[in-house]
LONUVO-174420 format. One record per residue (C-alpha): residue number from 1; x, y, z. Coordinates in Angstrom, 1 decimal, padded with zeros to 4 digits. Layout:
<recs>
REC   num     east    north       up
REC   NUM        X        Y        Z
...
</recs>
This chain:
<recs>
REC   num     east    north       up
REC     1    013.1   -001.2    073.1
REC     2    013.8   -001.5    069.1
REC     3    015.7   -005.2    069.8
REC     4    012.3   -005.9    072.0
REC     5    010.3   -004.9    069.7
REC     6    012.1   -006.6    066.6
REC     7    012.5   -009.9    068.7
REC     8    008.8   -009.9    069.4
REC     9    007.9   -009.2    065.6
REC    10    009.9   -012.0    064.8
REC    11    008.5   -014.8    067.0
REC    12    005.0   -013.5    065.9
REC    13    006.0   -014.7    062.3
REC    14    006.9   -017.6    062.9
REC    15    004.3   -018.3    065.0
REC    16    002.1   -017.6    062.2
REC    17    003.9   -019.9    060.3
REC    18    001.6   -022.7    062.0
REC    19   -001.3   -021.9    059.6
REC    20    000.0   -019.8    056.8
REC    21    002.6   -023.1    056.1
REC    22    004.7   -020.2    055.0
REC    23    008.3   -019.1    055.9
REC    24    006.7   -015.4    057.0
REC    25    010.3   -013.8    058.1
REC    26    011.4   -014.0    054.6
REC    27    007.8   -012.7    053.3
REC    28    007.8   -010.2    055.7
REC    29    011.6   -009.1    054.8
REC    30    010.5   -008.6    050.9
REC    31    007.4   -008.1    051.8
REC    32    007.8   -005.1    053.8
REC    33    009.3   -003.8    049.9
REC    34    006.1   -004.9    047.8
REC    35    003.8   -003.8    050.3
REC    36    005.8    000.3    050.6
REC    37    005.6    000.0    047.0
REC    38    001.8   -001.0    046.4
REC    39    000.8    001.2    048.5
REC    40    002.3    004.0    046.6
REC    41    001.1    002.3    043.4
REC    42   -001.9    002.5    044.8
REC    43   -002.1    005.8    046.1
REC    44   -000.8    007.2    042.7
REC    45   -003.0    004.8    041.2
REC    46   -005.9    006.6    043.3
REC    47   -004.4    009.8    042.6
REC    48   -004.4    009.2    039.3
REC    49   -007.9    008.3    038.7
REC    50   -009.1    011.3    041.0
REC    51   -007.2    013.3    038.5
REC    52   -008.8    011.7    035.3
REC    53   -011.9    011.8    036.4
REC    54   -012.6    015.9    037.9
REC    55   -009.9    016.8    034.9
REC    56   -010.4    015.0    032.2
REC    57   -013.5    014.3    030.0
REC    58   -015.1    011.0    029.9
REC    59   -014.5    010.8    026.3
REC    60   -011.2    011.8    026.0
REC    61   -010.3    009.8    028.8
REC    62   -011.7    007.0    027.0
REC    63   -009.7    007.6    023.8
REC    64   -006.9    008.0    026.3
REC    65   -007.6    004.5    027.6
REC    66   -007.8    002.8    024.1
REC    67   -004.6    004.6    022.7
REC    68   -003.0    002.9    025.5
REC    69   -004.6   -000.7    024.8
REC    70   -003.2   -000.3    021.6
REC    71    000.1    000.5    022.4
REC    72    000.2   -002.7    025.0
REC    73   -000.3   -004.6    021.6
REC    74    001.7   -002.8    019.6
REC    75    005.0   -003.8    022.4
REC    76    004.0   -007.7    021.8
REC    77    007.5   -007.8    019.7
REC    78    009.7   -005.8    022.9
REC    79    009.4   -009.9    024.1
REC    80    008.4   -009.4    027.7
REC    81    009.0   -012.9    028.7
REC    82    012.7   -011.9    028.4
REC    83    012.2   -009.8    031.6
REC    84    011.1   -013.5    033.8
REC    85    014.1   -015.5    032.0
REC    86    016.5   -013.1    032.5
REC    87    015.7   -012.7    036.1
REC    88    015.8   -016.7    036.4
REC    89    019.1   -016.8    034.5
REC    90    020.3   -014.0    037.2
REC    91    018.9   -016.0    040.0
REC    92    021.2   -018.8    039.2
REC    93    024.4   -016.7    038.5
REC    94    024.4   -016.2    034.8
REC    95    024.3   -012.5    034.8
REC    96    026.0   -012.8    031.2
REC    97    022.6   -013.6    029.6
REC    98    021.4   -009.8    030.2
REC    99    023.4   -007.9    027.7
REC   100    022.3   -010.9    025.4
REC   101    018.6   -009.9    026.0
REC   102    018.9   -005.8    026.3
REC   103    020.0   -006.4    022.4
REC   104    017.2   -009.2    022.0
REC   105    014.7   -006.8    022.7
REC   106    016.3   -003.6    021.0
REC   107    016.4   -005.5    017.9
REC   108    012.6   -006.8    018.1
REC   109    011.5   -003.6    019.7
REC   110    011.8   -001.5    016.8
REC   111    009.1   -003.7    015.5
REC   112    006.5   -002.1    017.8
REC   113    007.7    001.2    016.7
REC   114    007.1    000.7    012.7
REC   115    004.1   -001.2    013.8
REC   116    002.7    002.0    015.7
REC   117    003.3    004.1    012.3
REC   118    001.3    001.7    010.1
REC   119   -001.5    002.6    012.9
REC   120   -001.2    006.1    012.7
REC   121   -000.9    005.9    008.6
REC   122   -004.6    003.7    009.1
REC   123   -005.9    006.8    011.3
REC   124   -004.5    009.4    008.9
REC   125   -006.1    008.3    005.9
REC   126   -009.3    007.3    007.8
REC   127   -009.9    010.6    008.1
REC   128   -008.6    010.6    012.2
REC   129   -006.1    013.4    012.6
REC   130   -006.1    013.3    016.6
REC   131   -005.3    009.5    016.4
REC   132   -002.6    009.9    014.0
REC   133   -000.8    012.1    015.9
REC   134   -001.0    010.4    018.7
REC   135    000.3    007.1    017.6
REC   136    003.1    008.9    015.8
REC   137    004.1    009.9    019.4
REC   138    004.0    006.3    020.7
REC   139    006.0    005.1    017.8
REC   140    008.9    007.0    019.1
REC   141    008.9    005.5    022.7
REC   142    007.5    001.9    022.0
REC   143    011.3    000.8    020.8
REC   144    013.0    001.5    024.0
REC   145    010.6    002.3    027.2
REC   146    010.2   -001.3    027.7
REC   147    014.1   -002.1    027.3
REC   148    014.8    000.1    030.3
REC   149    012.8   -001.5    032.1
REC   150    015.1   -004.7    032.6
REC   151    016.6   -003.1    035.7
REC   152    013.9   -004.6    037.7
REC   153    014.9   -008.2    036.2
REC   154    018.7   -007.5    037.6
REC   155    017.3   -006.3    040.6
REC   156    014.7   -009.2    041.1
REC   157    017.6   -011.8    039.9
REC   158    019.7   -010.8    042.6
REC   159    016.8   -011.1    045.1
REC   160    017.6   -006.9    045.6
REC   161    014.0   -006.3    046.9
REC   162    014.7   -002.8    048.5
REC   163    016.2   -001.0    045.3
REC   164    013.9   -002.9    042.9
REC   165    010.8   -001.3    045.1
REC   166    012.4    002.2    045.6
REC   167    013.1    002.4    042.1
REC   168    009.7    000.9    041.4
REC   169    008.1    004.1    043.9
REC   170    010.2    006.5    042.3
REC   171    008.7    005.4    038.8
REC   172    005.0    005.7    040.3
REC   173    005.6    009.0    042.0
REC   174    007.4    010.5    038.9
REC   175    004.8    009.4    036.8
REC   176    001.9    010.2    038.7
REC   177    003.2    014.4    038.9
REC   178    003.9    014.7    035.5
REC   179    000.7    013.2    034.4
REC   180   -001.4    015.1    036.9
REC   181    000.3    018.2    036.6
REC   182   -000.6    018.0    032.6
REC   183   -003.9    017.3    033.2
REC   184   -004.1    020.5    035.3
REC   185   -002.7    022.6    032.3
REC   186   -004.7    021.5    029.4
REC   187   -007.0    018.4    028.0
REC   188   -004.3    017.9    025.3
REC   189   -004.4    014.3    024.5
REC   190   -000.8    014.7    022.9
REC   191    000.6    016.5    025.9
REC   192   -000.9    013.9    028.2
REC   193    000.6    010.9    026.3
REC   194    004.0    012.7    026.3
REC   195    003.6    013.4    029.7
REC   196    003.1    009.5    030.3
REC   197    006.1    008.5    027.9
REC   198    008.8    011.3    028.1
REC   199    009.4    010.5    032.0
REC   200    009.0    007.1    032.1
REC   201    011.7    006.4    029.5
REC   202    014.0    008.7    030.9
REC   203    013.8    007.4    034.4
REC   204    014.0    004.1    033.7
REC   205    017.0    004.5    031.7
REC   206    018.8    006.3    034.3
REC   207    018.0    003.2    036.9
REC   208    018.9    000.8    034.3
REC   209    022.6    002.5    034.1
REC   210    022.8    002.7    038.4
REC   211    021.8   -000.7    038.3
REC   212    024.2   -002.3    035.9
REC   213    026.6    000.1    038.0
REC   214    026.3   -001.2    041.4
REC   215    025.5   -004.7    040.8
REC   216    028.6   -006.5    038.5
REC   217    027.5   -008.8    036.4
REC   218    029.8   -011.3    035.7
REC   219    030.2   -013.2    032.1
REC   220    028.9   -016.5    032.2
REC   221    025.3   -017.2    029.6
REC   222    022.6   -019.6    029.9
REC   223    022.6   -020.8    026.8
REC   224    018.9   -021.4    026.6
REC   225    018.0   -017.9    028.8
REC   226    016.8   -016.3    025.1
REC   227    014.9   -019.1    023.3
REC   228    012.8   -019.7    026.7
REC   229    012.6   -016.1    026.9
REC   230    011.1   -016.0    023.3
REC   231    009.1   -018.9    024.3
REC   232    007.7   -017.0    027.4
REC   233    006.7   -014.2    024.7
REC   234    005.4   -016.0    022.2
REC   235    003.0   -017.8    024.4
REC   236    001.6   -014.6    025.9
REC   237    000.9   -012.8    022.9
REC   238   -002.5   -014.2    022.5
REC   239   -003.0   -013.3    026.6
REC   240   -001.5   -009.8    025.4
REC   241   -003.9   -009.4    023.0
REC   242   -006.7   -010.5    025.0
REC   243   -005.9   -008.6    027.9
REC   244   -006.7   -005.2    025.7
REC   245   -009.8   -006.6    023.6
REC   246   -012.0   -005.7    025.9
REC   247   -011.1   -001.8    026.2
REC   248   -010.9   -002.5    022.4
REC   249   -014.3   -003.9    021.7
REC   250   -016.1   -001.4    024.4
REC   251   -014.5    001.5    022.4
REC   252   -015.6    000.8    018.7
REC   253   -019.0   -000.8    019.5
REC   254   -020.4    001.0    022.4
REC   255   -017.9    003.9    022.9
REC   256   -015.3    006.2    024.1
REC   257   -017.3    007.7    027.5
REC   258   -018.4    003.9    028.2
REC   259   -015.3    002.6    027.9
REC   260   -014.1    005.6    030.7
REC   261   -016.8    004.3    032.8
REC   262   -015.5    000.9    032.4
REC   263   -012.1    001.6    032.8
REC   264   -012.9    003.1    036.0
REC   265   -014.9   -000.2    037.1
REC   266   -011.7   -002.2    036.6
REC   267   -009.2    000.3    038.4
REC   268   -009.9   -000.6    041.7
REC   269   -010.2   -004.3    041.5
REC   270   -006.9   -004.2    039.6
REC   271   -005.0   -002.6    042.0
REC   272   -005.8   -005.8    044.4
REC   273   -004.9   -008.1    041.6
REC   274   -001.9   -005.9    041.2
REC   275   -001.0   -006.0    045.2
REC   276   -001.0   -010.4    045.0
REC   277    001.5   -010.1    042.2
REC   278    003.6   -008.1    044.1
REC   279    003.4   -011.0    046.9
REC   280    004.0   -013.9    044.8
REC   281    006.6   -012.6    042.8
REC   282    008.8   -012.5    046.1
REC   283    007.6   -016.0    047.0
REC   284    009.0   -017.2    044.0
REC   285    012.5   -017.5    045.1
REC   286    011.6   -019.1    047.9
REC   287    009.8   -021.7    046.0
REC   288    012.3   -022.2    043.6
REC   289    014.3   -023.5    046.2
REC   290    012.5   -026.4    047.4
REC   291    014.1   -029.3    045.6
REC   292    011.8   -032.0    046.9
REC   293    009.2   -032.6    044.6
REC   294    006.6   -034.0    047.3
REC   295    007.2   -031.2    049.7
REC   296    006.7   -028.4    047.3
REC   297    003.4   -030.0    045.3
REC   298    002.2   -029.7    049.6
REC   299    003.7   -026.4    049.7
REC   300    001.7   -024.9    046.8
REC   301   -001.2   -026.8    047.5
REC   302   -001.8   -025.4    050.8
REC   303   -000.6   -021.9    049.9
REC   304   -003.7   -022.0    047.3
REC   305   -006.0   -023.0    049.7
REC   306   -005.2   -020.0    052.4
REC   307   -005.0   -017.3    050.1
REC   308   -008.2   -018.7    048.2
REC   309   -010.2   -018.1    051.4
REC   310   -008.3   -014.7    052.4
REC   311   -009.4   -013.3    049.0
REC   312   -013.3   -015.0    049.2
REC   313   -013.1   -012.4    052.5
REC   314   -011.4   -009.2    050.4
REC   315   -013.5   -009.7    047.7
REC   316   -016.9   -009.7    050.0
REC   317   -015.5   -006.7    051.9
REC   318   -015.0   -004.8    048.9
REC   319   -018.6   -005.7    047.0
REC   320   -019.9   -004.3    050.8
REC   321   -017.9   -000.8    050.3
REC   322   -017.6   -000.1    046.8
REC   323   -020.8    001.9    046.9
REC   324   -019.8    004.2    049.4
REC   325   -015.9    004.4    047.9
REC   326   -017.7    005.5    044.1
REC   327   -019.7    007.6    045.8
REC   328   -016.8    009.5    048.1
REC   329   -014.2    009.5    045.1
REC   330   -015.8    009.3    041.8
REC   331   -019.2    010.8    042.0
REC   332   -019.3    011.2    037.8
REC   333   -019.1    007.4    037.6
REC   334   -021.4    005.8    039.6
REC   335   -022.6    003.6    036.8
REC   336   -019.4    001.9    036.9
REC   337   -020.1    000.5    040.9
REC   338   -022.3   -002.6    039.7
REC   339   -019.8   -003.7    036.8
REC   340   -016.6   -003.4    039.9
REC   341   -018.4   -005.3    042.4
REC   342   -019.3   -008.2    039.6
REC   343   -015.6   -007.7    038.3
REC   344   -014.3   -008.4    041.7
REC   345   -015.6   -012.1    041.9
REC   346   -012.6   -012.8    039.4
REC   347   -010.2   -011.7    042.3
REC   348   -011.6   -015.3    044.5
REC   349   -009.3   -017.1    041.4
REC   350   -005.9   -015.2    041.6
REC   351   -004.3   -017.7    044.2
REC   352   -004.7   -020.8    042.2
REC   353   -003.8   -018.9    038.9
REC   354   -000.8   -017.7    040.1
REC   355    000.7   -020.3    042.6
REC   356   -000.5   -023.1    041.0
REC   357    001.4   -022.1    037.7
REC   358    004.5   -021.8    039.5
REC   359    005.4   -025.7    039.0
REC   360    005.5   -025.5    035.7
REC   361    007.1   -022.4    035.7
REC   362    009.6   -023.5    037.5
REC   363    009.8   -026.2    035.5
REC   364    010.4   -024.5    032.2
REC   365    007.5   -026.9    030.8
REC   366    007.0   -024.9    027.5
REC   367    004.1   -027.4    026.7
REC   368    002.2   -027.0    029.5
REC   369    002.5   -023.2    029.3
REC   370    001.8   -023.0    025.9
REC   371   -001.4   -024.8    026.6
REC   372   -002.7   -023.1    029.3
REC   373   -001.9   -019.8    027.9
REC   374   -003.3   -020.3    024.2
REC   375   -006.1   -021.5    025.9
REC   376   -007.2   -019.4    028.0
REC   377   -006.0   -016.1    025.9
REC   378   -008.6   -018.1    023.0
REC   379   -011.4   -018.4    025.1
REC   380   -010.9   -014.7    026.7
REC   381   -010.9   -013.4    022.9
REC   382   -013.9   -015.5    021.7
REC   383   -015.3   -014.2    025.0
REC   384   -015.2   -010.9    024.2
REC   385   -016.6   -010.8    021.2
REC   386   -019.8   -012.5    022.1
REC   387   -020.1   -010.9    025.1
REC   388   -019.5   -007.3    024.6
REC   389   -021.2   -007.3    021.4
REC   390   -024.6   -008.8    023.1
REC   391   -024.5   -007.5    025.9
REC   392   -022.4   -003.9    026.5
REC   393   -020.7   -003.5    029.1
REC   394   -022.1   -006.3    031.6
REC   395   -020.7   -008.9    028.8
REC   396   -017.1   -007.1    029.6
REC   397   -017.2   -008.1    032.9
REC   398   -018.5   -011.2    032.8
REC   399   -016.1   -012.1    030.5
REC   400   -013.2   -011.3    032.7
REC   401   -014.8   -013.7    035.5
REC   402   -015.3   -016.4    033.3
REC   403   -011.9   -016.3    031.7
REC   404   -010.4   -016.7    035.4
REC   405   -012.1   -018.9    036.8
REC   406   -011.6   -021.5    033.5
REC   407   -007.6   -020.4    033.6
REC   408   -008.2   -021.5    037.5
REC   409   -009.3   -025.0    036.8
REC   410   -007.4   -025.3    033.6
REC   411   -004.1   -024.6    036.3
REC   412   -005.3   -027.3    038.7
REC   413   -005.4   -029.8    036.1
REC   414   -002.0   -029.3    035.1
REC   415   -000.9   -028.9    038.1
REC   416   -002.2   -032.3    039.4
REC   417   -001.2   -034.2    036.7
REC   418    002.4   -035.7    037.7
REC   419    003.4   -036.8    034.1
REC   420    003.1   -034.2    032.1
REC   421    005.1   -034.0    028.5
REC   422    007.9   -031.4    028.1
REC   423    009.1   -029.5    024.5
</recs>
C-alpha cells in the first residue's frame, strides 16, 4: 500500500511537471521540509500574535516592536551576507571557508553590541529609563545570537534540508513557549526581551556545535567566500535599514499603540512572504546547477510567470477573508484589516523579486546587486518619510507596495539585459 501509494505520488509530480516547468520530485523532497517548518512558523507565528495581542498592551507591544527594529539595525555589522556565501562556498565543497566567517562575524559583531550601548547611553540621558535598560539587555546578545546562527548555512550548503528544518522548528517552538509563557507572568518589557534572547542564543549555539559535529568539514577555502560575503552585507545595509524605518517612523511620529496596530497588519501577510522564501531557497540549488545559459534564462522566466499568477490568486483570497480572520483572532485590532489587505498587493511581486534575482546571484554580479539593492533600499527610505509623515499609517503601507513593485521591474531589467558589467 505505502510503495502504491509513494509510486503514485511520484508520477503525479512529474506529471505536474508539464505546467509548473519545474523538477517537482526534488521540490517536493525539500519541500516537504520548508513546508513542516512554515507551518510551525506559522502557527507559532499565530500563536504568538494571539499572545501579544489578549496579553500584552498595545503600547507596550509597540515599544516592544520598535526595540526590536532597532536591534535589526544595530546587527547590520554581524555581516549577514556571510550566511548566503558561506552556504555557496559549502555548496561547492569548500567547507574551510566557515571557521573563516564564524571569526568574521565575531570580530564585527561586537560592533552591534557597543553600538546598542551608545543607544541605551542616548535613552538614559534623554530622560528614558525603560529604554535604557532595555537596550543594555540587547547589547549583551547582539555579539553572538546571530553567529550561532550559521548552522543553517552548513546545513543548507550541504543541501541537509531535514535537520536544517527540524532545527529551524525546534527554534520556533522553543521560542514561541518561552515568550508566551512570559507574557502570561508579567508585562515586563525586560523579562520579555530576555525571554526572546536568552533561548534563542542558547539553542542555536547548541545546534551550531551538533552540526559542526555530524557534518566534517574538510579544509579547503574559497579564497573570495569573505570579501563577497562582505560585499553581500554591505549592499543590504541600506535594505536593512529600510526594512525597519517604517516601524521606526510609525513609532516617533504617530506612536507606540499605532505602530502595534500596524505591526499586526503586516504579520499575516508576512508570514506568506515568509512561506515563498522558504520555497525558493530550496530551488536555488537546483538552479545553480543548470549550466546552460539559454535554458536557465527559460527556466527562470517561466518560473516567474506561474508563481506570479499563483500569488495574483493567494493574494485575492486573502483580501476576501482577512475581515473575517481579524475578526475571529484579533478582535482589539480591527483597524489594522484595511492596511493588511492593501499591504497584501505587494505579495503579487515576490516571484519576480526573488527568482528573477537569482541570475545575478548566481552570478556573483556585485554590480548589478549593488544597484538594485541601493536602489531600491533609497527609494523605500525616501518613501517612508514622505509617506508616513503625510499620511499615517496608509502612507506605511503604501510604501511597502510601491517599493516592491519598483524592486520587481528594476529585477526584470537586469535580468533581461545579457551584457551586463561585473566588479
Amino acid at each position: 500500500m505505502i510503495k502504491r501509494f509513494k509510486s503514485g505520488l511520484y508520477q503525479s509530480l512529474r506529471y505536474s511537471e508539464r505546467y509548473t516547468k519545474t523538477d517537482m520530485v526534488y521540490l517536493a523532497s525539500g519541500g516537504f521540509w520548508v513546508s513542516i517548518g512554515h507551518v510551525v512558523s506559522t502557527l507559532s507565528g499565530l500563536a504568538l500574535s494571539l499572545a501579544f495581542a489578549n496579553l500584552l498592551p498595545e503600547t507596550t507591544y509597540g515599544i516592544y516592536k520598535y526595540i526590536m527594529s532597532i536591534v535589526a539595525i544595530l546587527a547590520i555589522p554581524t555581516l549577514s551576507g556571510l550566511d548566503g556565501a558561506i552556504a555557496q562556498a559549502i555548496m561547492k565543497g569548500y567547507d574551510g571557508s566557515f571557521w573563516n566567517a564564524y571569526k568574521t562575524k565575531l570580530r564585527w559583531g561586537v560592533l552591534g553590541g557597543i553600538g546598542s550601548l551608545f543607544v541605551a547611553g542616548y535613552y538614559f540621558f534623554s530622560g528614558d529609563q525603560t529604554l535604557s535598560a532595555c537596550f543594555l539587555i540587547t547589547a549583551f546578545f547582539l555579539p553572538i545570537v546571530d553567529i550561532f546562527n550559521l548552522y543553517g548555512s552548513i546545513l543548507y550548503g550541504k543541501k541537509d534540508f531535514r535537520n536544517n528544518y527540524i532545527f529551524y522548528i525546534l527554534i520556533q517552538i522553543i521560542s514561541t513557549i518561552s515568550i508566551i509563557t512570559a507574557l502570561f507572568l508579567t508585562n515586563n518589557i525586560y523579562f520579555i526581551l530576555l525571554s526572546y534572547f536568552l533561548p534563542l542564543t542558547i539553542a542555536r549555539y547548541v545546534m551550531l556545535q551538533w552540526t559542526i559535529k555530524i557534518h566534517s568539514l574538510n579544509n579547503r577555502i574559497e579564497s573570495d567566500t569573505i570579501s563577497y560575503g562582505k560585499h553581500l552585507s554591505l549592499m543590504n545595509v541600506i535594505n536593512l535599514i529600510a526594512a525597519q524605518m517604517d516601524k521606526i517612523l510609525v513609532f516617533h511620529f504617530i506612536g507606540a499603540a499605532e505602530l502595534a496596530i500596524y505591526s499586526f497588519a503586516v504579520a499575516l501577510p508576512e508570514q506568506i512572504r515568509s512561506l515563498a522564501k522558504g520555497v525558493f531557497t530550496v530551488g536555488l540549488p537546483k538552479i545553480a546547477a543548470i549550466d546552460d545559459e539559454t535554458h536557465l534564462r527559460q527556466s527562470l522566466r517561466q518560473k516567474t510567470l506561474t508563481l506570479t499568477i499563483i500569488f495574483g490568486l493567494i493574494t485575492l483570497i486573502y483580501i476576501l477573508i482577512a475581515p473575517f480572520i481579524y475578526q475571529l483572532l484579533f478582535p482589539r485590532y480591527l483597524a489594522s484589516i484595511g492596511l493588511s489587505q492593501l499591504y497584501s498587493i505587494g505579495l503579487i511581486t515576490i516571484p519576480a523579486i526573488s527568482i528573477l534575482s537569482m541570475k545575478y546571484t548566481l552570478d556573483k554580479n556585485i554590480h548589478v546587486l549593488y544597484r538594485a539593492n541601493v536602489a531600491s533600499g533609497l527609494l523605500n527610505i525616501i518613501l517612508s518619510f514622505v509617506l508616513i509623515s503625510n499620511f499615517g499609517l496608509t502612507g506605511a503601507v503604501i510604501k511597502n507596495t510601491v517599493s516592491w513593485v519598483f524592486l520587481m521591474i528594476l529585477n526584470y531589467y537586469y535580468f533581461q539585459a545579457r551584457t551586463i558589467p561585473k566588479t
